[in-house]
C-alpha positions in Angstrom: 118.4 80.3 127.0 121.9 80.3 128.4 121.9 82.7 130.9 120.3 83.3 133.8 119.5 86.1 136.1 117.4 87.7 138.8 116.6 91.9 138.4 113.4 94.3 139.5 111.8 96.7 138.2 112.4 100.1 139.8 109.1 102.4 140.7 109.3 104.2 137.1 108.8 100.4 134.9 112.3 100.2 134.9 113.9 96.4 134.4 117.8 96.2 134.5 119.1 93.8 132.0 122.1 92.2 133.9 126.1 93.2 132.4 127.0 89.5 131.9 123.9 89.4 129.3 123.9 92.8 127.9 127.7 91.7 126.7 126.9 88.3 125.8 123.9 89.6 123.7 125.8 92.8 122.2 123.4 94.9 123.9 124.3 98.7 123.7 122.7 101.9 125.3 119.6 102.4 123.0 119.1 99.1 121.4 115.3 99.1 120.8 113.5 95.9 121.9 110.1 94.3 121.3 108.1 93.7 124.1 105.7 91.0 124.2 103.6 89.8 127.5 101.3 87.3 128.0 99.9 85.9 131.6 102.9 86.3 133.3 105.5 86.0 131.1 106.9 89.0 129.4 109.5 88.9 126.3 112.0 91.1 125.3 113.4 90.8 121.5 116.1 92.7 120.1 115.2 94.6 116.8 118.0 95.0 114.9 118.7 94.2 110.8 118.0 90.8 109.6 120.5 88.8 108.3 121.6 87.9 104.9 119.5 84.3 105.4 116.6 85.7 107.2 116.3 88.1 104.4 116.5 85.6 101.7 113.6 83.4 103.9 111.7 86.6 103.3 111.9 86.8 99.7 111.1 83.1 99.4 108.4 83.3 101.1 107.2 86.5 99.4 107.7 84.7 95.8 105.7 81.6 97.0 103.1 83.8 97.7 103.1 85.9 94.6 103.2 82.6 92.9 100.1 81.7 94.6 97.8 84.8 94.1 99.4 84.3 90.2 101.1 87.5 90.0 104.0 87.8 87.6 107.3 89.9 87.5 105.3 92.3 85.3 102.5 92.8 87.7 104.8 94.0 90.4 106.8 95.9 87.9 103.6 98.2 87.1 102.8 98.8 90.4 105.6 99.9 91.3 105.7 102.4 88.5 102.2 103.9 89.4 103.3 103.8 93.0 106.7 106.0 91.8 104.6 108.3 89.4 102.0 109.3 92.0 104.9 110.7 94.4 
């Protein structure tokens, strides 16, 4: 983490994320977060598109999986098609 801050929460649940990080991050009026909490710790993670890499991890990981359970190209192809002809 590179910076730090200290901030409250107002009476409604409200936590102000601090300017020098909502401009470091990007961080714009509605940006949509995650929120994770666990003991005391809560976590806030920006949703926002995945990158070009992450979205290449995916499909990896998707075809090492397929490759797994044994499906093939074809497999996947008919599925879809049933999926698309019972719209």
């Amino acid at each position: 983490m590179h910076d730090l801050d200290v901030t409250r929460m107002s009476v409604k649940g409200q936590v102000v994320i601090p300017g020098d990080i909502r401009q470091a991050m990007g961080l714009v009026t509605g940006t949509k977060f995650i929120v994770a909490g666990e003991g005391d710790t809560v976590i806030l993670r920006k949703i926002g598109r995945p990158t070009s890499v992450e979205v290449g991890r995916l499909f990896g990981a998707s075809r090492k999986l397929a490759r797994r359970a044994g499906l093939k190209r074809s497999d996947v192809k008919k599925v879809v098609a049933r999926s698309r002809a019972g719209r």
